[in-house]
C-alpha positions as CSV (number, residue, x, y, z in Angstrom):
1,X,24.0,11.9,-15.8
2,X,22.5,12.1,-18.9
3,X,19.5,15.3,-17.6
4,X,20.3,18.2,-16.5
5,X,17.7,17.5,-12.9
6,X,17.9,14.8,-10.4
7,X,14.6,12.9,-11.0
8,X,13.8,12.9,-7.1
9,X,10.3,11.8,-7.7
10,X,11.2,8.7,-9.1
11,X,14.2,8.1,-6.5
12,X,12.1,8.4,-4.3
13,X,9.3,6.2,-5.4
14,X,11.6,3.3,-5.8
15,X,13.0,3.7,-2.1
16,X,9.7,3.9,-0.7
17,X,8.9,0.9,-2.4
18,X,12.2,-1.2,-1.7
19,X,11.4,-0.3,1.7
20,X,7.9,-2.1,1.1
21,X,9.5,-5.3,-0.6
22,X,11.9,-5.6,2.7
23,X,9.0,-5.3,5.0
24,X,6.7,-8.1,3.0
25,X,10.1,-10.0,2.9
26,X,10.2,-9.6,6.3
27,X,7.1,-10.8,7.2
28,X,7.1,-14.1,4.9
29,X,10.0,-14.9,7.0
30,X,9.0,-14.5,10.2
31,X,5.2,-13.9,10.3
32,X,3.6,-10.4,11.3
33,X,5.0,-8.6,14.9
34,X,2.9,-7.8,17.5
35,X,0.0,-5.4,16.4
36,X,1.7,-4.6,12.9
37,X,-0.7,-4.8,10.2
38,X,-0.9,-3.3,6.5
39,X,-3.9,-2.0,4.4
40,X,-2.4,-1.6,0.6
41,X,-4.4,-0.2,-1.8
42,X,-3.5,-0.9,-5.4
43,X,-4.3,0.0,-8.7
44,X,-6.5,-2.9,-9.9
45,X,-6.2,-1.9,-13.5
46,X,-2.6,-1.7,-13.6
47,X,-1.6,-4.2,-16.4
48,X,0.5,-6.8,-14.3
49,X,-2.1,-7.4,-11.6
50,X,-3.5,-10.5,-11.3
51,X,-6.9,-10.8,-9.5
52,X,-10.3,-12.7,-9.9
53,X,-12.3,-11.5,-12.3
54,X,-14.8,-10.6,-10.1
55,X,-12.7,-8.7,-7.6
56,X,-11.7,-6.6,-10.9
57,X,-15.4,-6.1,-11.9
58,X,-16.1,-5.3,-8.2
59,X,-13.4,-2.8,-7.6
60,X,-12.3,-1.4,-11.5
61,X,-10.1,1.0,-10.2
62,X,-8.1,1.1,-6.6
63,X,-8.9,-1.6,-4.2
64,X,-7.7,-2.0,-0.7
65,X,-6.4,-5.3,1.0
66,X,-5.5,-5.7,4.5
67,X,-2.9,-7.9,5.8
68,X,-3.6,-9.0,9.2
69,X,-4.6,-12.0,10.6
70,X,-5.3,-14.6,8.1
71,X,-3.3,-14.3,4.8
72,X,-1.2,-17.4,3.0
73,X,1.8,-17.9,0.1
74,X,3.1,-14.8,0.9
75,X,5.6,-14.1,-2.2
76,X,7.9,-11.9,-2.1
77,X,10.1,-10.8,-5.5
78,X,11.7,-8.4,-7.1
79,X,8.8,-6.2,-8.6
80,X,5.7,-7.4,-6.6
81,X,4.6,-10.0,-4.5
82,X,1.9,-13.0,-4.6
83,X,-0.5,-13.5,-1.6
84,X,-3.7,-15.3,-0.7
85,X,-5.8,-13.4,1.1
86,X,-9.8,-14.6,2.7
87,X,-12.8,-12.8,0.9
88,X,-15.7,-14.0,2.7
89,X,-14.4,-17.1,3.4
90,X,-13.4,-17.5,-0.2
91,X,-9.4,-17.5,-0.4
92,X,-8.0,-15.8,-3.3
93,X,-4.7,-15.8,-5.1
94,X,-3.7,-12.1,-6.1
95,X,-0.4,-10.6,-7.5
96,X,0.1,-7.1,-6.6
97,X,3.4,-5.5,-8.8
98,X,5.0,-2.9,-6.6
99,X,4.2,-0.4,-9.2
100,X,0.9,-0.5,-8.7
101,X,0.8,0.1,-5.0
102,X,-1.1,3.8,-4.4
103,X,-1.1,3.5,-0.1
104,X,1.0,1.3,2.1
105,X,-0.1,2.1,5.6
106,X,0.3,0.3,9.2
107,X,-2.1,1.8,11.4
108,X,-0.3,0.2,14.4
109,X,2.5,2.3,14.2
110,X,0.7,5.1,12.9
111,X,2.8,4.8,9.6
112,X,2.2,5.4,5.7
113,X,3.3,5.9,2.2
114,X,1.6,7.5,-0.5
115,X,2.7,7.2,-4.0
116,X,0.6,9.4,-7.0
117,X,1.2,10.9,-10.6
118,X,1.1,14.6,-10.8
119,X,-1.0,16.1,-13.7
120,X,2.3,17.1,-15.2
121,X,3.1,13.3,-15.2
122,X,5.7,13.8,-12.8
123,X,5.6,11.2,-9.8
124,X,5.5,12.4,-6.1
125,X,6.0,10.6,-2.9
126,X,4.7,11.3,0.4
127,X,5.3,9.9,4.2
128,X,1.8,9.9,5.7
129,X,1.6,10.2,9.6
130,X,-1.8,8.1,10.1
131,X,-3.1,8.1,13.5
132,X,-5.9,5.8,13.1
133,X,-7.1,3.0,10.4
134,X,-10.5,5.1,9.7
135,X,-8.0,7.7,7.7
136,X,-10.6,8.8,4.4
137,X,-7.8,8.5,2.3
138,X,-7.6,4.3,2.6
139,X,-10.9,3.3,1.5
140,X,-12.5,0.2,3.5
141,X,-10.8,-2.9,2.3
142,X,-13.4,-5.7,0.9
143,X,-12.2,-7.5,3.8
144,X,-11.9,-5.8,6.6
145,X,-10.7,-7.6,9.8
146,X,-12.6,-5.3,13.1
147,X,-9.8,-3.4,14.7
148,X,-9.7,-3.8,18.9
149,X,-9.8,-0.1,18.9
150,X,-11.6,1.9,21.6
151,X,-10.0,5.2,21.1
152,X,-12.2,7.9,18.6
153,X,-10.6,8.6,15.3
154,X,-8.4,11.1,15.2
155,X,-6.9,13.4,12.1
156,X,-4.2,12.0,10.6
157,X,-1.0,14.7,9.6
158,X,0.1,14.8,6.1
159,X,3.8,15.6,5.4
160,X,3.6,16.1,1.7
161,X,7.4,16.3,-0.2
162,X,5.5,19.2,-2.8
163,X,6.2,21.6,0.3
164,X,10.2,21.1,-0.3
165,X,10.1,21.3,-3.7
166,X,11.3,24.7,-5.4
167,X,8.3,26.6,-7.7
């Protein structure tokens, strides 16, 4: 090892997102299981993203895309994946680099990952419990699909690695 610290931010993010890639690859194989679905909310600025120009001018900063019922080309590689995805009944093409993924979360298993840059510049990673797809830290997706969900909203429980971490 070349430092004198294990860069456990940065391991980290690069498990949580292999575990992403596996899932997508996953599901471009065999198609989404029972009520699984996935709002991802990425970094539209980041400087491999592809989007339409107006999905840029319409959401400059994060933007959140669901993956549920109707989505096409699903492309899975090595640092992001390609999908088509229906806005308004206009499909779109997007490439979303890995990278720039800020919330991967699948509300039907009450599951989430949370990836952010500390002020320091140092990255952190954080398994989010979410108990419902109304959490206020995924903003609507332009495209929301309606959820068959009777149930109230409900707090979601934040595990945050900063709590293990040594001052």
């Amino acid at each position: 090892m070349s430092s004198d610290t294990i860069d456990y931010g940065n391991l980290m993010h690069r498990a949580m997102r292999s575990l992403i890639k596996e899932v997508l690859n996953d599901i471009a194989k065999d198609g989404l299981p029972g009520q699984h679905h996935f709002f991802i909310t990425f970094d539209t600025m980041h400087p491999d993203v592809e989007i339409a120009d107006w999905l840029s001018d319409r959401y400059p900063g994060d933007m959140t895309i669901v993956i549920q019922h109707w989505f096409d080309n699903l492309d899975v590689g090595d640092v992001g994946f390609a999908i088509t995805l229906n806005f308004g009944d206009n499909p779109e093409p997007l490439y979303v680099p890995y990278d720039a993924i800020v919330t991967f979360v699948d509300p039907s298993v009450e599951f989430g990952l949370r990836f952010d840059s500390g002020e320091d510049g140092k990255k952190g990673a954080e398994v989010v419990s979410i108990e419902t797809a109304e959490h206020e830290d995924v903003p609507e997706a332009p495209m929301v699909e309606a959820l068959d969900d009777d149930e109230p909203p409900k707090d979601a429980e934040v595990v945050s690695l900063d709590s293990f971490r040594k001052p």
